[in-house]
C-alpha positions, -999 to 999 in steps of 0.1 A, spaced: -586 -153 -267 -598 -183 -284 -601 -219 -260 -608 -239 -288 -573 -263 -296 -543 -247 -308 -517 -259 -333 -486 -236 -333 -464 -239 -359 -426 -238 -349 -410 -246 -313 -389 -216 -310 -395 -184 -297 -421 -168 -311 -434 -201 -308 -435 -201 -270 -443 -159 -270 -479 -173 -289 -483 -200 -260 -481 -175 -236 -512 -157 -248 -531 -183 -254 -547 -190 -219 -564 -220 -214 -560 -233 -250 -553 -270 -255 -520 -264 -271 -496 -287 -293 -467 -275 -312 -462 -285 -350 -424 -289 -353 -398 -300 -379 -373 -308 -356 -371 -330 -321 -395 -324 -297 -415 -342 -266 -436 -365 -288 -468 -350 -268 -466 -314 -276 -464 -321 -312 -482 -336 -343 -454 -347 -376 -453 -317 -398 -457 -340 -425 -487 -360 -413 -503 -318 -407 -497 -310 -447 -507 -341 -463 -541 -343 -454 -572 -333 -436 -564 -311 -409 -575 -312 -368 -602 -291 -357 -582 -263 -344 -571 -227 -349 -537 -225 -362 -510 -200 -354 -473 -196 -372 -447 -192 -342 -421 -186 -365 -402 -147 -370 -382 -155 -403 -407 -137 -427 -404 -160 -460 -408 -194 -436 -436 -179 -420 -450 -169 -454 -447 -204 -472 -465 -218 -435 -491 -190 -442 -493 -203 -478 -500 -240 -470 -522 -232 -443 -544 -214 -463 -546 -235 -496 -560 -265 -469 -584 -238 -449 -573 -236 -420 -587 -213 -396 -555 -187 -387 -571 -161 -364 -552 -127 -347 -536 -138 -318 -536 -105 -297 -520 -102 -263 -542 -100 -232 -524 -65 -229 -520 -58 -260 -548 -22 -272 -562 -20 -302 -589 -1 -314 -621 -9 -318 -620 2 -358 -585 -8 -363 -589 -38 -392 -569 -70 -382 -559 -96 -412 -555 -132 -403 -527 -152 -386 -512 -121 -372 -494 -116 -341 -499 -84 -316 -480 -91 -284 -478 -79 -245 -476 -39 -245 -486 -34 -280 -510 -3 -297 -529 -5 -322 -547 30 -332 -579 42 -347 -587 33 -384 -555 12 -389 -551 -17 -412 -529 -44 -403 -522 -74 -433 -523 -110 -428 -495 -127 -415 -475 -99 -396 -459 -100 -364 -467 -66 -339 -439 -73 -313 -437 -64 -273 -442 -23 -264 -451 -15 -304 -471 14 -314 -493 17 -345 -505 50 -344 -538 60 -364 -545 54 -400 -514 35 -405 -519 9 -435 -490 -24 -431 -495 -50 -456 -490 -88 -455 -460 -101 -438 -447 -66 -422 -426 -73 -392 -427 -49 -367 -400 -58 -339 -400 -51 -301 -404 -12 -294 -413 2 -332 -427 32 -331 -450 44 -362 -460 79 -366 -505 87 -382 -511 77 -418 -476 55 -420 -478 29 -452 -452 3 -455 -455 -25 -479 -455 -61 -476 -424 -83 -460 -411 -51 -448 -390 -54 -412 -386 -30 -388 -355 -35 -359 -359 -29 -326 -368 8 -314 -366 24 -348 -394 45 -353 -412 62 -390 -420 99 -383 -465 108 -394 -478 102 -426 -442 83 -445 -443 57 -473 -416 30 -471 -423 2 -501 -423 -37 -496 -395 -58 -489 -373 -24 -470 -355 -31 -442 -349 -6 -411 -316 -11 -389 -325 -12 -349 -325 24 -334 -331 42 -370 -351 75 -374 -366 71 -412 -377 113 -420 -385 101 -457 -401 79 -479 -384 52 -494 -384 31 -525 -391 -12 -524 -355 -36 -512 -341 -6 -499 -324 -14 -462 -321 23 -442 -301 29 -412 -295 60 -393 -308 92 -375 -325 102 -398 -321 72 -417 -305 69 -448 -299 42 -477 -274 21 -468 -284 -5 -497 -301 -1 -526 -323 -27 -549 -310 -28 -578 -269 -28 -557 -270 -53 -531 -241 -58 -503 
């Protein structure tokens, strides 16, 4: 993991969870709320200018805030590297996009691609030729089946799992604990086993 100095973005959480990895980092935490004025820079003085020679990382789990973070970032080059969990496995030909998160316990297989921006949490596995685009959220204990696709700003709760080779589109949802046995269409949030639509697109709740 990188020792050059680290701005995290956020103060929460996932904040903390990115800290953690981050071993002998100089760390400071870019914050929009209170916090010990030495473990933070403004967040306004960070977007209106030039910014410090540092990696940044976005330690924040809502998918849209981290997004628009992800947006700014970018559009003033900052560098946003993978921060990957000391025990975290991923292949050697697994592809890796930038300002993602891979924490403790998590698998990443052979020939997967993982988007920019997405969050791999504790004890998740990415099996082999699994494609997840920008801003997928996997959360703590996912399990994906070979040759998954989901699309981007997708979330997955805790312990669900995708059975081998399934297509779920961007922006679908999966309930903690579901079982999804068959593709499924963009907006769409499933729940279940096997999962089912419990909300559609085009009729939300």
């Amino acid at each position: 993991m990188s020792r050059r100095p680290a701005m995290i973005i956020g103060s929460g959480g996932h904040a903390h969870v990115i800290a953690s990895f981050l071993g002998g980092a100089d760390i400071r935490f870019v914050v929009e709320g209170p916090a010990r004025a030495a473990d933070q820079i403004a967040q306004t003085e960070l977007f209106a200018g030039s910014l410090p020679d540092a990696d940044f990382y976005i330690g924040i789990g809502n998918n849209a805030i981290r997004r628009r973070y992800f947006n700014q970032l970018t559009a003033l080059g900052a560098a946003l590297p993978a921060c990957v969990a000391p025990n975290a496995w991923v292949a050697a030909d697994a592809q890796l996009g930038r300002g993602l998160l891979i924490a403790a316990g998590a698998v990443v297989g052979a020939r997967a691609v993982l988007g920019d921006n997405m969050i791999v949490n504790t004890l998740s596995s990415v099996d082999h030729d699994c494609v997840l685009g920008d801003d997928v959220q996997l959360t703590a204990g996912v399990t994906l089946g070979g040759d998954v696709r989901i699309g981007r700003g997708s979330y997955l709760g805790i312990k669900s799992c995708v059975l081998p080779g399934l297509t779920l589109g961007e922006n679908v949802e999966v309930m903690a604990g579901s079982v999804v046995v068959r593709p499924a269409p963009d907006g769409v949030l499933l729940g279940g086993n096997p999962a089912r639509v419990m909300r559609s697109a085009d009729r939300p709740a």
